[in-house]
C-alpha positions in Angstrom: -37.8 -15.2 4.2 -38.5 -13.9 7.8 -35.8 -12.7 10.2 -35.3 -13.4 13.7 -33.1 -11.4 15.9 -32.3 -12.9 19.2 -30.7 -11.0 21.8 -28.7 -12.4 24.7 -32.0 -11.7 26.7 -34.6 -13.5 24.8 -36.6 -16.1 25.8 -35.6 -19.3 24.3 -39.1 -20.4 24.5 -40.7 -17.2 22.7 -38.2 -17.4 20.2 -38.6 -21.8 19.5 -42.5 -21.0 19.2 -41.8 -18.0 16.6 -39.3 -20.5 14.4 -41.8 -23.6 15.0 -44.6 -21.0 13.7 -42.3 -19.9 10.3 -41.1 -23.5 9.4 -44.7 -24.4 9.6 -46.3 -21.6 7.8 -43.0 -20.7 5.2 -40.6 -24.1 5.6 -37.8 -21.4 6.6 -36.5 -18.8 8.7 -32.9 -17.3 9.4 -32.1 -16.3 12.3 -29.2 -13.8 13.6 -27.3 -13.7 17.1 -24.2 -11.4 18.0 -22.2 -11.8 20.6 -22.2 -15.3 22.9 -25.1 -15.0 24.6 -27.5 -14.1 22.1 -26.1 -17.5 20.3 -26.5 -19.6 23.6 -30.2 -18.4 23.5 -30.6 -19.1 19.4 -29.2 -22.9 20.3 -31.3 -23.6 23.3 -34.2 -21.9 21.0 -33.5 -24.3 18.5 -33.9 -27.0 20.2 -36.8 -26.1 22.0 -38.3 -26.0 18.4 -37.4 -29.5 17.5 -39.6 -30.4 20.1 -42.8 -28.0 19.2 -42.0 -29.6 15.9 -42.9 -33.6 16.5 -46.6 -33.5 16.4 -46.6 -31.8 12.7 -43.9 -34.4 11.8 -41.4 -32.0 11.5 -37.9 -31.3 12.3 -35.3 -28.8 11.1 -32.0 -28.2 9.8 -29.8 -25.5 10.0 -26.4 -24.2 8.8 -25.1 -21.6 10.7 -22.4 -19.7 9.1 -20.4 -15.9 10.5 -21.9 -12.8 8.9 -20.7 -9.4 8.9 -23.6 -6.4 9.7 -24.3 -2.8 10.2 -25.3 -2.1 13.5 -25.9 1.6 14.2 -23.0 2.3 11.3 -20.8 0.0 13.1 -19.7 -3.5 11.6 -20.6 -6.3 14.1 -19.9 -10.4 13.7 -23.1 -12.6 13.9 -23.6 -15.7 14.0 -26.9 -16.8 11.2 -28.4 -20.0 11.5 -30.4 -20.9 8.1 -33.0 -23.2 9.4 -35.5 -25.2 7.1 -38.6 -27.5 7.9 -37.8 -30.8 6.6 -40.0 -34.0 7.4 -39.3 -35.9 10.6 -37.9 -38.8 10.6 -39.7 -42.1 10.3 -39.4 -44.6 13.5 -39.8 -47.7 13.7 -40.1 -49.8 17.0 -39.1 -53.8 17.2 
């Protein structure tokens, strides 16, 4: 599975294409953030993804969960989001 590591700096929209691009190609992708702005821009990222998403008829779950890493020998807390391609929803107008 591929990782994605988003820093408080990335672009939301580089990042949502790079996710829609995995859940299509691979139906997953993690994704890792630490610190409160690189989550801010893995959220908005997110759902900027949903939205490349609708004309394949996909959407996406995640579950994000509190990891520990290494990070130049140091141990940091991210935040990983576990996201999977699952099929849209159908819709029905009346």
């Amino acid at each position: 599975m591929e990782t994605l590591r988003v820093s408080g700096t990335s672009r939301p929209n580089a990042i949502a294409g790079a996710i829609a691009a995995l859940l299509r190609s691979q139906g997953q992708v993690e994704i890792q953030a630490i610190g409160p702005a690189a989550v801010n821009q893995a959220v908005k990222a997110l759902a900027i993804a949903r939205g490349y998403l609708v004309g394949d008829r996909l959407d996406l779950y995640t579950q994000p969960e509190f990891v520990k890493l290494d990070v130049h020998e140091e141990e940091r807390t991210a935040v990983r989001f576990f996201v999977q391609g699952i099929p849209a929803p159908v819709t029905t107008q009346s």
